[in-house]
PAKOL-629607 format. One record per residue (C-alpha): residue in three letters; x, y, z. Coordinates in Angstrom, 2 decimals. Example, Ala and Ser with C-alpha at 12.3 -4.5 7.8 and 13.67 -1.06 7.14 Angstrom:
2
{pt "Ala", {12.30, -4.50, 7.80}}
{pt "Ser", {13.67, -1.06, 7.14}}
END
This chain:
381
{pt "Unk", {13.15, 54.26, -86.87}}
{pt "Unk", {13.68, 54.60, -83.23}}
{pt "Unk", {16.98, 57.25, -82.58}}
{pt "Unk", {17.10, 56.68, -79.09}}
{pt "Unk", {20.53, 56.06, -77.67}}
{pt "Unk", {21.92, 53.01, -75.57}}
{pt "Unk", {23.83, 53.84, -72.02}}
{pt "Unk", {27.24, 53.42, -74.25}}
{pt "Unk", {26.56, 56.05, -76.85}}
{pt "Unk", {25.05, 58.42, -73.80}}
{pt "Unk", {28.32, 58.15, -72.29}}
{pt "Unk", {31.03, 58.44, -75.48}}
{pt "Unk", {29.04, 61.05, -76.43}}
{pt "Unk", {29.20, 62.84, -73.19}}
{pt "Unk", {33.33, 61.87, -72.76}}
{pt "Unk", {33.64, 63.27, -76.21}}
{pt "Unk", {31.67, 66.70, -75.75}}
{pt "Unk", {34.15, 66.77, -72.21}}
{pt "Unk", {37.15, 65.92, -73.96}}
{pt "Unk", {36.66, 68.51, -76.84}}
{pt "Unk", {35.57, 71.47, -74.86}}
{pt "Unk", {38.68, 70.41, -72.25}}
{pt "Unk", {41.02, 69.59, -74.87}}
{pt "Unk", {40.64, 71.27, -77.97}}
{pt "Unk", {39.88, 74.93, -77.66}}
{pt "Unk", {43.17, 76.09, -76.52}}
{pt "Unk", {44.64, 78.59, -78.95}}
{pt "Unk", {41.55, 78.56, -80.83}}
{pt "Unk", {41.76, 82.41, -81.87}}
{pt "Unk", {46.08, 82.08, -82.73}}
{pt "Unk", {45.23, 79.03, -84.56}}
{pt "Unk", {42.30, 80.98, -86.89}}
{pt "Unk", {44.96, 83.54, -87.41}}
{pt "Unk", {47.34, 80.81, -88.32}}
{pt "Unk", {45.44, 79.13, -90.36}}
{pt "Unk", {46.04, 75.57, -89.42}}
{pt "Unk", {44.67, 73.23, -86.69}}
{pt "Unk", {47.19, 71.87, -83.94}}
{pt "Unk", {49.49, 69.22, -84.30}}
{pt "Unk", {49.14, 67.75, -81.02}}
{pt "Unk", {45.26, 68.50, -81.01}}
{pt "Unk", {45.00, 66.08, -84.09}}
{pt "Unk", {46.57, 63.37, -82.61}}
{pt "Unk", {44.72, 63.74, -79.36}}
{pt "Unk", {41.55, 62.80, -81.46}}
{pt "Unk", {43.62, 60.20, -83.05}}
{pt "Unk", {44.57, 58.90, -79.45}}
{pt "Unk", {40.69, 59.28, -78.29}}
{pt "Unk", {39.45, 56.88, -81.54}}
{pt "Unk", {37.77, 59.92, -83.78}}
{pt "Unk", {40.08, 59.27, -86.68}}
{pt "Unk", {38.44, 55.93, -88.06}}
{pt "Unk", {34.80, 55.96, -86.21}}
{pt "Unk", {33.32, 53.50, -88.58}}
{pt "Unk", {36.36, 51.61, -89.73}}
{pt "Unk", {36.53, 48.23, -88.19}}
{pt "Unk", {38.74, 47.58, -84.63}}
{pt "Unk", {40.75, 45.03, -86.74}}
{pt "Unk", {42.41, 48.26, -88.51}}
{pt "Unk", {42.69, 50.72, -85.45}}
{pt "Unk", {39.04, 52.08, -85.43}}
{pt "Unk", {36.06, 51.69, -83.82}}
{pt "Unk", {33.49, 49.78, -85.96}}
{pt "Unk", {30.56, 51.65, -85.19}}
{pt "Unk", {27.42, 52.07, -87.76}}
{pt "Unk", {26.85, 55.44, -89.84}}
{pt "Unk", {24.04, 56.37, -87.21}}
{pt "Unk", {26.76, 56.38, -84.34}}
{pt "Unk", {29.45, 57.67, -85.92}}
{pt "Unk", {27.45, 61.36, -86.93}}
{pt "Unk", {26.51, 60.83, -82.97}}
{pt "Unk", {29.98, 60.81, -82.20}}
{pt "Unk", {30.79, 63.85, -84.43}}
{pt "Unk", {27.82, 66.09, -83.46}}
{pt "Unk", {29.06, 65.46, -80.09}}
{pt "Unk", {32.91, 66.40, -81.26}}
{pt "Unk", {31.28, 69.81, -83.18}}
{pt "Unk", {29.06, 70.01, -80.31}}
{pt "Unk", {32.24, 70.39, -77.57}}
{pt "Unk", {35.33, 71.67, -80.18}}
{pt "Unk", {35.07, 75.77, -81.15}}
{pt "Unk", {37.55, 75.12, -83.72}}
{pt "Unk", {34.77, 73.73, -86.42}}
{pt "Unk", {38.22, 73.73, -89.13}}
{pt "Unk", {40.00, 71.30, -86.74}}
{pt "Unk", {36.36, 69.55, -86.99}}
{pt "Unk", {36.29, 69.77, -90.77}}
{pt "Unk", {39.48, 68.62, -91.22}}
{pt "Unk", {39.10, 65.52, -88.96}}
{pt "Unk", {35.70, 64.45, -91.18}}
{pt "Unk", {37.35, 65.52, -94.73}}
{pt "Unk", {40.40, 62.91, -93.98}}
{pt "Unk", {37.70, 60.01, -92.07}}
{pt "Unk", {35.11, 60.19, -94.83}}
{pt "Unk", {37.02, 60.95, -97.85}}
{pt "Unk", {40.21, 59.32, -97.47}}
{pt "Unk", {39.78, 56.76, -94.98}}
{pt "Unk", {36.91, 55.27, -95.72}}
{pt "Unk", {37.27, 54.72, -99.83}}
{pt "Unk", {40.26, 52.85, -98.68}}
{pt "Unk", {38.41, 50.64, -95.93}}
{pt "Unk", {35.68, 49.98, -98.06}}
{pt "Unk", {37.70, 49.07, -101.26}}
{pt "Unk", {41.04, 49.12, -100.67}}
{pt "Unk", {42.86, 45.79, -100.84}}
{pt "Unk", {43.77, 43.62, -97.55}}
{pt "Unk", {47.54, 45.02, -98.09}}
{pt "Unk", {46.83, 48.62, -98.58}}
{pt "Unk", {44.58, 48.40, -95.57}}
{pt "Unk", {46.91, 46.95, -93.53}}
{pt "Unk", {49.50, 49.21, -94.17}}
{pt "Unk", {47.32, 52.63, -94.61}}
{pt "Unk", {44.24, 52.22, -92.27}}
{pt "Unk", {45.81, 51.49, -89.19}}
{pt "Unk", {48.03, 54.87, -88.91}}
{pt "Unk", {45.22, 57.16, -90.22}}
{pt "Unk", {43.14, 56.18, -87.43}}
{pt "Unk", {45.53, 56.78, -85.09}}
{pt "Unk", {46.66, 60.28, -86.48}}
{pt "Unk", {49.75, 59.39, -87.83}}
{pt "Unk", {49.09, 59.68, -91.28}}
{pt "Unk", {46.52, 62.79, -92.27}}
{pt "Unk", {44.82, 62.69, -95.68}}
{pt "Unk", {43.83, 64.71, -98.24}}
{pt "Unk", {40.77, 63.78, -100.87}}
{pt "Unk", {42.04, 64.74, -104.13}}
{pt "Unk", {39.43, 65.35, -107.01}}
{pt "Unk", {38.36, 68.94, -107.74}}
{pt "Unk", {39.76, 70.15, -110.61}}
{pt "Unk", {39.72, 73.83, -112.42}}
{pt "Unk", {36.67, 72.43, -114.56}}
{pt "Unk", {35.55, 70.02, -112.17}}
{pt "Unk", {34.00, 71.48, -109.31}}
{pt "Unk", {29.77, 70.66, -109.21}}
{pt "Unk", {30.57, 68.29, -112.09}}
{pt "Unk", {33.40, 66.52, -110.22}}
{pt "Unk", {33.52, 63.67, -113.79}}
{pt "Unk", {34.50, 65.99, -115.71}}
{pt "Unk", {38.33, 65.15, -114.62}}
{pt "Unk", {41.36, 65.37, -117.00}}
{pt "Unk", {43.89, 64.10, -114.57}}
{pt "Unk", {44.90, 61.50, -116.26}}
{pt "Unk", {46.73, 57.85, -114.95}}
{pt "Unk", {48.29, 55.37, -117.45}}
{pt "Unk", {49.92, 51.66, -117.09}}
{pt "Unk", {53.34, 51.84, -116.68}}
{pt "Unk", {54.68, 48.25, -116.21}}
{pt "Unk", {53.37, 47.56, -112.43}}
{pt "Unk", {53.24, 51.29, -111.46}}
{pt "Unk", {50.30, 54.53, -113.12}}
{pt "Unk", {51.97, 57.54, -113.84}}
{pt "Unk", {49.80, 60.40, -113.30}}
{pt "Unk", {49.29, 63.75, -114.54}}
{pt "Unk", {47.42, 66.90, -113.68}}
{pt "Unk", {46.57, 69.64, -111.33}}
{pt "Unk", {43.81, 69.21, -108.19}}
{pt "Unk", {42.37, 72.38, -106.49}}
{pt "Unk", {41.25, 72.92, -103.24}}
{pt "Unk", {42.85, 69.41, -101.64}}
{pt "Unk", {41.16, 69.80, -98.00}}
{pt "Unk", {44.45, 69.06, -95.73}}
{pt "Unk", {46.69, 69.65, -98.32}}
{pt "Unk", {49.26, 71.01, -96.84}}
{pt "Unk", {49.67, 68.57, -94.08}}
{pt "Unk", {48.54, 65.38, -95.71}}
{pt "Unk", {50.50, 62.44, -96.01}}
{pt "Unk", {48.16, 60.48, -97.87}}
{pt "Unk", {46.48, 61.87, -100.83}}
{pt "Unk", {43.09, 59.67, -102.60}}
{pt "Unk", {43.48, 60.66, -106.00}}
{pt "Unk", {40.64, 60.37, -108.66}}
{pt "Unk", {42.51, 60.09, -112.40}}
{pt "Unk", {41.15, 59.21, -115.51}}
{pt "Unk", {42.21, 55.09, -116.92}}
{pt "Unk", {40.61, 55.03, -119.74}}
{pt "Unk", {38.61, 58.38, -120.68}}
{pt "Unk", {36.71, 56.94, -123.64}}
{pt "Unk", {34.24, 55.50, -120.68}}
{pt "Unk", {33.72, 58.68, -119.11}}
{pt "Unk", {32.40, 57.79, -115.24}}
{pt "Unk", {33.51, 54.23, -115.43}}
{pt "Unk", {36.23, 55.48, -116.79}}
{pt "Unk", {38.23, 56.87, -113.44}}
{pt "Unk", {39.98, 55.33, -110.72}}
{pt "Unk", {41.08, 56.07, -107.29}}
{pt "Unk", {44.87, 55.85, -105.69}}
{pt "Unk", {46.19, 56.47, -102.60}}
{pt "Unk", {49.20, 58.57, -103.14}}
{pt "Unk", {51.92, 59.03, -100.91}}
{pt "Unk", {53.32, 62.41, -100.22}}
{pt "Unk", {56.74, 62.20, -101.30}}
{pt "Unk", {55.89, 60.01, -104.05}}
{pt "Unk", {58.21, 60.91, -106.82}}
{pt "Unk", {56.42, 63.66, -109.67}}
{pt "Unk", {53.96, 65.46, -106.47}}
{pt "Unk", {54.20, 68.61, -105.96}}
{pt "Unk", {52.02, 70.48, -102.98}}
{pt "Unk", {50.65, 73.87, -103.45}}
{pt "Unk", {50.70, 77.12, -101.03}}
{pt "Unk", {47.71, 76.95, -98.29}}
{pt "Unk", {45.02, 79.09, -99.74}}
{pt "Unk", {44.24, 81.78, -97.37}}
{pt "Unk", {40.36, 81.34, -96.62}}
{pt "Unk", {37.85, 83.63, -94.68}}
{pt "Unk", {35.90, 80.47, -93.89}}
{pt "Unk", {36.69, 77.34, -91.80}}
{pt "Unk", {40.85, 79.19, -91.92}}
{pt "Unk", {42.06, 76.17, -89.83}}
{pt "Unk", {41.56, 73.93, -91.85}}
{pt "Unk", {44.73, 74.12, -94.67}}
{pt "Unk", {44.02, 73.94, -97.99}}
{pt "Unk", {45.92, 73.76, -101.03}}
{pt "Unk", {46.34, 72.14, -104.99}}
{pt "Unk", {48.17, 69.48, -105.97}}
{pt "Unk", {50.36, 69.10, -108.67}}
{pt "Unk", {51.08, 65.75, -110.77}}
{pt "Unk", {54.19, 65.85, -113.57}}
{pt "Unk", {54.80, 61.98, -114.33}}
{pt "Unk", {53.63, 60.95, -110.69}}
{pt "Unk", {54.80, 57.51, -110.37}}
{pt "Unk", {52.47, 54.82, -108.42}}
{pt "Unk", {52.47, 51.81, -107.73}}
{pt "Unk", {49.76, 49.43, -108.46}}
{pt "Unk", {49.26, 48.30, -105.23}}
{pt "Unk", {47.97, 51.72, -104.56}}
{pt "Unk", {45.09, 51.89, -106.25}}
{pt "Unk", {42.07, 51.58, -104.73}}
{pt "Unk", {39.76, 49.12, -105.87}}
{pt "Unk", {39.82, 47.93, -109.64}}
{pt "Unk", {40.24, 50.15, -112.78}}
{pt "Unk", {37.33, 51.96, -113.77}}
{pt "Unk", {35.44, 51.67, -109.92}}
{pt "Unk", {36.60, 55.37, -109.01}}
{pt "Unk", {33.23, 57.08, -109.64}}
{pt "Unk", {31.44, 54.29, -107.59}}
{pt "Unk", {34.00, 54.79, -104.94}}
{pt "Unk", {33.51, 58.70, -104.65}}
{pt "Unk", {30.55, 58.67, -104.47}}
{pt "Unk", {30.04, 56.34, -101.62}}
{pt "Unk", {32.69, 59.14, -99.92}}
{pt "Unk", {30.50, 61.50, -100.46}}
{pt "Unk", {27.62, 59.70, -99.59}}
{pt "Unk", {29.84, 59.48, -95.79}}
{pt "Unk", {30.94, 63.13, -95.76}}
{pt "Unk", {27.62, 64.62, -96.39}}
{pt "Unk", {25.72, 62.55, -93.75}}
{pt "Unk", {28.09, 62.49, -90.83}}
{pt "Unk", {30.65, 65.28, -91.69}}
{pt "Unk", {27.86, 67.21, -91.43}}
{pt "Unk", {26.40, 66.18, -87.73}}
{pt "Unk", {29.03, 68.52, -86.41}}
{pt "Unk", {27.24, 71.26, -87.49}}
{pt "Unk", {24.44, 69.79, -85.88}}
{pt "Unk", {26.87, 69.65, -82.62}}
{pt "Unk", {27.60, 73.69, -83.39}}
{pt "Unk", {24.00, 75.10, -83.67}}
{pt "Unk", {23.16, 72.74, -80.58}}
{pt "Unk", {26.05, 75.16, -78.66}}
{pt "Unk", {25.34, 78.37, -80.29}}
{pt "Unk", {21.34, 77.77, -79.37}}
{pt "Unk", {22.81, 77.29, -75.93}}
{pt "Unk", {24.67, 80.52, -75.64}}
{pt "Unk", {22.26, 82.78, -77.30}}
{pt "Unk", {19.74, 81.16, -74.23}}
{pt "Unk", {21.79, 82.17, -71.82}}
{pt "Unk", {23.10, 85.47, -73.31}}
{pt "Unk", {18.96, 86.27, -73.78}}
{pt "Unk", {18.78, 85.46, -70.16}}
{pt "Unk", {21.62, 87.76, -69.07}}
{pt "Unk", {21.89, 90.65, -70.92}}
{pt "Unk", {19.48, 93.94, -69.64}}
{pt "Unk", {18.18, 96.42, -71.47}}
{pt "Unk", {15.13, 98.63, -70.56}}
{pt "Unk", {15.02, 97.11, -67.12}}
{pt "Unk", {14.69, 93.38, -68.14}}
{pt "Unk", {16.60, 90.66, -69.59}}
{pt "Unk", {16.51, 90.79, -73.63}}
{pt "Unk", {14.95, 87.15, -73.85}}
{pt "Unk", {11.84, 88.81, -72.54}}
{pt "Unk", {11.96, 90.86, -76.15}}
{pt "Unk", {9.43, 88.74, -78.44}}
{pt "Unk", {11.84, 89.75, -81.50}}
{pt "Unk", {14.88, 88.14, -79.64}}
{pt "Unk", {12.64, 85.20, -78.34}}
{pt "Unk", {11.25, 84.49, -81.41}}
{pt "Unk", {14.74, 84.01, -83.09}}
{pt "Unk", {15.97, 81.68, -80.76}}
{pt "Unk", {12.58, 79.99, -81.00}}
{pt "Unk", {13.25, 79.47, -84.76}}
{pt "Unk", {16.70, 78.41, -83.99}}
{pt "Unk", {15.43, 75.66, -81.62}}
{pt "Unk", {12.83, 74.54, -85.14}}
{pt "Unk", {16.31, 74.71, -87.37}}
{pt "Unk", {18.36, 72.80, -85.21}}
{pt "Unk", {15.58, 69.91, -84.23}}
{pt "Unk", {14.31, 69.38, -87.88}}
{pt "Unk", {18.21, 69.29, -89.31}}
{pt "Unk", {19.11, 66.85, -86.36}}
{pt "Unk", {16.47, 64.37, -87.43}}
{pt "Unk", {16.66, 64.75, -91.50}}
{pt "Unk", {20.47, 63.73, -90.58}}
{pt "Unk", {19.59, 61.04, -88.60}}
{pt "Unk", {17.09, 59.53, -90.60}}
{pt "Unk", {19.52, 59.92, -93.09}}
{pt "Unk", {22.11, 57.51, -91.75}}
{pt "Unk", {19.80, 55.25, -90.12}}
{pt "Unk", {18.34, 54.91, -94.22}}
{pt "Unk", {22.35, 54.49, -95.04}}
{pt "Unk", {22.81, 51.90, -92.02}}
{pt "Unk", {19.68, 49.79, -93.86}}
{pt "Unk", {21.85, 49.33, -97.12}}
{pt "Unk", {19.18, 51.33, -98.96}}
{pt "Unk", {20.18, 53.74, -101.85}}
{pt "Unk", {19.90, 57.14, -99.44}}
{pt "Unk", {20.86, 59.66, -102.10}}
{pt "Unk", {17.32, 61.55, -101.60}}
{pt "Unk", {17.55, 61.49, -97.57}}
{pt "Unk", {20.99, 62.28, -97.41}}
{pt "Unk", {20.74, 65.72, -100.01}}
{pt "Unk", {17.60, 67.05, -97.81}}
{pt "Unk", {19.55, 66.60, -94.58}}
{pt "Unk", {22.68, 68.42, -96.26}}
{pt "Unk", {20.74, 71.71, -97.10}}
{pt "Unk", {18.71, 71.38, -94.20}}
{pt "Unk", {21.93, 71.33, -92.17}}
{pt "Unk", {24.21, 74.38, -93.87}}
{pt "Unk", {21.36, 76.38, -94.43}}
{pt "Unk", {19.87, 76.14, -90.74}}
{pt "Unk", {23.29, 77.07, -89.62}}
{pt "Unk", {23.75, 80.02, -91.76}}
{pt "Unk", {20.55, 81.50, -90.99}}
{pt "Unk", {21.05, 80.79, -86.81}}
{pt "Unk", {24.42, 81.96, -87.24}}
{pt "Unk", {23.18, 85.30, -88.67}}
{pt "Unk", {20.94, 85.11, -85.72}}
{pt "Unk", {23.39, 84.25, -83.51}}
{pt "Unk", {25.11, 87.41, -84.45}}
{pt "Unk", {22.36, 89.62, -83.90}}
{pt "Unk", {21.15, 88.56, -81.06}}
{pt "Unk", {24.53, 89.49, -79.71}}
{pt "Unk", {24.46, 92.58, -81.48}}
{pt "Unk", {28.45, 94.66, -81.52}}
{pt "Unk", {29.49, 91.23, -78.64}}
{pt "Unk", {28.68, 88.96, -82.01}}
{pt "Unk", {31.06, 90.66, -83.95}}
{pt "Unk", {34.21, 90.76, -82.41}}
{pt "Unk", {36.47, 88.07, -82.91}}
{pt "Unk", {37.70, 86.68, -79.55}}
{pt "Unk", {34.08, 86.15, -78.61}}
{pt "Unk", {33.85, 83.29, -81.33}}
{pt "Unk", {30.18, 83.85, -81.97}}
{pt "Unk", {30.70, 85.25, -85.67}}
{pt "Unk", {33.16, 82.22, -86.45}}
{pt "Unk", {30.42, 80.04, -86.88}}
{pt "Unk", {28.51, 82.34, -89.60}}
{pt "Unk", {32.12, 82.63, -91.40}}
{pt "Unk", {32.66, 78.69, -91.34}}
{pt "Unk", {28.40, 78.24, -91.78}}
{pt "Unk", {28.92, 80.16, -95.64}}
{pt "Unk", {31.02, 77.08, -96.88}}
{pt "Unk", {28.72, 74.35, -95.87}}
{pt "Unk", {26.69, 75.70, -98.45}}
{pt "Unk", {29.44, 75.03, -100.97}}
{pt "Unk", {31.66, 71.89, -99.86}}
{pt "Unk", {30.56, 68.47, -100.74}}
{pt "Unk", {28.31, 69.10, -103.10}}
{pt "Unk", {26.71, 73.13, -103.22}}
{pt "Unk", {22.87, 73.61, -101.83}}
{pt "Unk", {21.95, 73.65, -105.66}}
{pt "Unk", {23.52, 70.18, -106.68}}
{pt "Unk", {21.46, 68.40, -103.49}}
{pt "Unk", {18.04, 70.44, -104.71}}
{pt "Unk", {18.55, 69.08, -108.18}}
{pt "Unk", {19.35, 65.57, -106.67}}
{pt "Unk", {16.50, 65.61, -104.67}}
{pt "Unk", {14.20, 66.75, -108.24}}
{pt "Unk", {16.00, 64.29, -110.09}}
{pt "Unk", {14.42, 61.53, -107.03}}
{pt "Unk", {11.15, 63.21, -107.77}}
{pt "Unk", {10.83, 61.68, -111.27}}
{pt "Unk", {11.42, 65.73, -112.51}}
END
């Protein structure tokens, strides 16, 4: 495994970091209060290619490998203090864009993939129900044959862009005698007739990012919106999820490499008892630990992809480098925080943002507890 990087990814990375920290932190505190990202700040990334990373040029993206692409996003999380706008951007590239490159057909590619790389058209990954949260099969949405369209019914909770998206990947039940092979995945148009959005939940974590449920009375579909065949939906989740909790997650990687920056300097600057705090072993000593967090995270997630890039089943690689990841960045965010001491706390100064967004990484995706039992279950326990 060599993770060295070519002149190229030196430089994207660099003109992405610029172009975030330039370009996307205006309004960062109205927009937490507001609860959504910006409008034009989406389609800014659109316009810079960070909509369809891995998708290939041919539909609007930029065809790079699983490696590159979390490069490209830790650099994004790395540059961007709004980590929902960040969220948001990953939820709709690796849960909705990329079923639909990977298994959509030619003519829902061609008429989908195109506009959500540019920022056009934001989506929405639609498959957590009431009773199907950490056992996302247990699904009783249900889709039937209607002639050439489904029809679908049910309710989805916490729909990450919900109240923006355009584009929903719904996960329904076909046939539930056959449980996981069972379900199948659609790409559902927002004013498709039968869908009904829900009111943005109002969230102490990651607040920009606008989330909502999703309501299906006799949803009509057409066939040519389903993604893949009948039956492939739990394949085609999981290799979503297999995306979003690999690279969605290198932006955290991007957001303890900044904090760790600004708890240096703030060590450095700040006086007390006639010398700068960093002198304190206590204070040194925690941004010591957050340098150990933030190294061992950023390779586990590397090594991760690289695995993913190889075509090898990286189930085991990719669950340690999502704990490593959320839980390194709750623990330096609480450091963070008190390294600042009453500075950390206060709002405007954006250090405690990234201990209220850290608490959900925890949860999203897949909690801490589901990747420790996936990583027994690759144990042989």
């Amino acid at each position: 495994m060599d993770f060295s990087w070519s002149k190229e990814q030196n430089e994207f990375y660099e003109e992405i970091r610029d172009f975030a920290t330039k370009r996307l932190n205006n309004s960062v505190n109205e927009r937490d209060l507001s609860h959504t990202f910006g409008a034009e700040e989406w389609r800014m990334c659109g316009d810079f290619g960070l909509l369809g990373l891995p998708v290939s040029e041919e539909y609007g993206g930029m065809g790079v490998d699983a490696l590159t692409t979390a490069y490209y996003i830790e650099a994004l999380g790395r540059g961007c203090e709004d980590s929902g706008l960040v969220f948001s951007i990953s939820a709709h590239e690796f849960a909705c864009v990329m079923p639909i490159a990977e298994y959509g057909s030619e003519e829902l590619k061609k008429e989908l993939l195109p506009g959500m790389c540019s920022g056009e058209l934001i989506g929405g990954n639609a498959i957590t129900e009431a009773e199907a949260g950490s056992d996302a099969f247990a699904l009783k949405t249900r889709a039937e044959r209607d002639g050439s369209d489904y029809v679908l019914n049910g309710v989805k909770s916490w729909v990450t862009n919900g109240p923006v998206t355009d584009i929903f990947v719904v996960y329904a039940l076909t046939n539930p005698d056959y449980g996981f092979l069972g379900i199948s995945a659609f790409a559902v148009p927002k004013d498709a007739p039968g869908l009904t959005v829900g009111k943005p939940f109002d969230k102490v974590s990651l607040s920009t990012s606008p989330t909502s449920s999703l309501y299906m009375d006799n949803c009509r579909v057409p066939e040519r919106f389903r993604i893949g065949n009948e039956g492939h939906g739990g394949m085609i989740f999981q290799g979503s999820m297999g995306w979003e909790r690999a690279c969605l997650f290198a932006a955290w990687v991007g957001v303890m490499d900044r904090q760790l920056a600004q708890c240096v300097s703030y060590a450095k600057d700040r006086r007390q008892f006639g010398q700068p705090i960093g002198k304190n072993q206590a204070i040194a000593h925690k941004i010591a630990d957050m340098k150990l967090r933030l190294e061992s995270a950023r390779l586990l997630l590397y090594r991760a992809c690289w695995t993913k890039d190889q075509g090898k089943d990286a189930t085991l690689e990719i669950a340690m480098s999502k704990v490593a990841v959320s839980e390194a960045l709750v623990q330096s965010s609480r450091d963070a925080v008190q390294i600042h001491g009453s500075v950390g706390v206060v709002a405007d100064g954006g250090i405690e943002r990234a201990l209220r967004d850290g608490i959900s990484s925890t949860l999203y995706s897949g909690t801490s507890e589901i990747q420790r039992q996936l990583i027994a279950q690759r144990l042989g326990l």
